[in-house]
N, C-alpha and C positions, 0 to 999 in steps of 0.2 A: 331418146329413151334411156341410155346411159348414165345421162345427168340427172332425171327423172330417177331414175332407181337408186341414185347414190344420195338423193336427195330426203327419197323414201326411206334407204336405212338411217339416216342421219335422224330424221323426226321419228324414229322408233325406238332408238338411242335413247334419244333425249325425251320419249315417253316411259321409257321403263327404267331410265332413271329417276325422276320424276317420281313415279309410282314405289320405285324402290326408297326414294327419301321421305314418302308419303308412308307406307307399310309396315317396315324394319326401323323398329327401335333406336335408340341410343342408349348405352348402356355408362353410368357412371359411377364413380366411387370419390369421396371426399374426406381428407381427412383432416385434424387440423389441432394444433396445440399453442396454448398461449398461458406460460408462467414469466421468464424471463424475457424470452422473444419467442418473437411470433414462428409458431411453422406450421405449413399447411403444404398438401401435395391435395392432385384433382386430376384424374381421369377421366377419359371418353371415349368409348369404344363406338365403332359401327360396322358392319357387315359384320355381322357374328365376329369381331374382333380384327379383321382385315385391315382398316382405318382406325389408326389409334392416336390419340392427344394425348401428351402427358406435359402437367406442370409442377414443377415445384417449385417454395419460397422456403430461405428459411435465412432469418435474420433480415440482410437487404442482397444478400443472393436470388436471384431468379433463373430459372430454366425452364426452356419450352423446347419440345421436341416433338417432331413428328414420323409414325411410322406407319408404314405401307406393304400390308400383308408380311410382315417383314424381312422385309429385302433391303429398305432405304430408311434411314434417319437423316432428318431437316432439320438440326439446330440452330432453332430462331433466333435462339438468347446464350450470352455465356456474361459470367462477371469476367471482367477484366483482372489477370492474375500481376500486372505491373504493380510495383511497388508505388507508391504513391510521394511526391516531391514534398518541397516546403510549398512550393506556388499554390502545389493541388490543396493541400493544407489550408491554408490560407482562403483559396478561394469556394472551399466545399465548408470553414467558417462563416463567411460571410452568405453563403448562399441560404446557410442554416438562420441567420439574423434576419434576412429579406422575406422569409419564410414565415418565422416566426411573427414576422412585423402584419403577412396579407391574413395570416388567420386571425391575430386579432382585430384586423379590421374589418374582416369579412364574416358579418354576422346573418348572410343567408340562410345557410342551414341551421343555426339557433330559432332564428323568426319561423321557418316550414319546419319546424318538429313540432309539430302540432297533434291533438290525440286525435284529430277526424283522419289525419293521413296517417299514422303508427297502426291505426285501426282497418285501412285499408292497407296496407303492407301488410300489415298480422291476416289479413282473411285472405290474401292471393297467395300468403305463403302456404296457408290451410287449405285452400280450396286446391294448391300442385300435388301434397301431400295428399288429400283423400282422393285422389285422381290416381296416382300414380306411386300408390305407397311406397317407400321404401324395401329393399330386402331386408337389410340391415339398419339401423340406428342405434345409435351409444352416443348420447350426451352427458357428461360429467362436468358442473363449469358452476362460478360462483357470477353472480350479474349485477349489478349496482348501479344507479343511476343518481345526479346530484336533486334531480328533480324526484321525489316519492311517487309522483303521480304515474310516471314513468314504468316505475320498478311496478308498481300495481297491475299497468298492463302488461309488463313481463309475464305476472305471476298467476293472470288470467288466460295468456299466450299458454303458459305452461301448462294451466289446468288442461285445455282445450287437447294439449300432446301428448298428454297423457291417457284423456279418453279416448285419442282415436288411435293411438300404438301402445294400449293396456301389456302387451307381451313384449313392450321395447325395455331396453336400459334407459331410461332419464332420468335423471337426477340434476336439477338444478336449485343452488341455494341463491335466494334471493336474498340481499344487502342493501338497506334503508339510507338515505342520507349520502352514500358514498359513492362514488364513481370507482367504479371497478370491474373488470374481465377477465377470470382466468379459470381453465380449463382447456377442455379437450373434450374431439367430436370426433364420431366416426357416421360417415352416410351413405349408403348404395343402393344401386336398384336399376330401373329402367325408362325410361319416360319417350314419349311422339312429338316428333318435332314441330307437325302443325297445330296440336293442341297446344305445348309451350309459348310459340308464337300466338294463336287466340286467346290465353291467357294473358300475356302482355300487354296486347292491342287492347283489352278491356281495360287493363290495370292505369294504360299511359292516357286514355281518353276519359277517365271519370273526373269530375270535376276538383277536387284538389290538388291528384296529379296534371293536369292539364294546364292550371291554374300558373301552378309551378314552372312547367317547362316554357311558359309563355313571357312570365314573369323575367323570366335568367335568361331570355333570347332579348327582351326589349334591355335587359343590363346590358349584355356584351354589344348591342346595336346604340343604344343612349348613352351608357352608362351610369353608375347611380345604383343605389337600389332602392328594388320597386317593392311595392304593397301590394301581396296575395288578400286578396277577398275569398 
């Protein structure tokens, strides 16, 4: 009976936790700047703010921390404060040339940007949005793509932000011809972890994303790159 009942709290536990990751929100805030270099910070709260993520970047600095009702901090991540040799010199140039050499050869992501996927990326971003509006939104950012076709469904992206957060801050100027990103975002609010997840599950099984991740699985198994139909 003992085992039995210790058994019973254990699957009680682990139903009303369950229920409580099913119920109780996540709460987040994102922020994000890019003129010179990039920075962006991104929070996560849950239990009314009990469990908390926090990230920041800024430059190629990274920090991830985690806090617990707060009592305890888990830092995940620190930059390294050592000064850097002639070797490390040396061997973080060449890393940058190896680098430089896989992106130009790797023209995956060129061939799947495609407008039936942008289009699908643009409507699941829409469909989180009028799901789970933001509290806050402040976008201020110039966008520019080398391709026009691009920049056009930015600028229909845009229309669409505008009619469904009419009382938000947006302002984005779109740039023709040009490849270009700069600005700055602010975004908060609240969102359900099992609708985020149904959202996904839809977004990774429709046929272009699907397409895709099927495609970059038979590269890293054959390799090569393959043809998205």
């Amino acid at each position: 009976m003992f085992v039995l009942s210790i058994l019973g709290y254990i699957l009680l536990g682990i139903g009303l936790l369950v229920t409580a990751i099913i119920l109780i929100p996540y709460h987040y805030q994102a922020s994000g700047e890019k003129l010179d270099v990039l920075q962006t910070k991104l929070s996560i709260s849950w239990l009314f703010g009990g469990i908390k993520l926090n990230f920041k970047r800024q430059s190629k600095q990274k920090t991830v921390f985690l806090t617990v009702f707060g009592l305890k901090k888990f830092n995940m991540k620190q930059k390294s404060t050592r000064v850097p040799s002639e070797k490390d010199k040396e061997h973080s140039d060449k890393a940058k040339i190896i680098k430089r050499k896989k992106l130009r050869n790797n023209s995956n992501f060129i061939k799947f940007l495609r407008v039936n996927i942008l289009k699908k990326v643009l409507a699941t971003i829409l469909k989180l949005f009028k799901y789970c509006q933001p509290k806050e939104l402040s976008i201020d950012a110039k966008i520019g793509f080398d391709n026009p076709m691009y920049t056009g469904l930015m600028c229909a992206f845009h229309s669409q932000l505008y009619a469904l957060f009419d009382k938000k801050d947006i302002n984005i100027q779109p740039v023709f011809d040009v490849e270009i990103l700069e600005g700055r975002f602010l975004i908060g609010g609240r969102i359900w972890l099992p609708y985020l997840i149904l959202v996904m599950i839809e977004f990774l099984i429709t046929n272009p994303i699907r397409n895709i991740l099927m495609a970059q699985l038979k590269t890293k198994i054959k390799g090569g790159l393959q043809y998205v139909r």
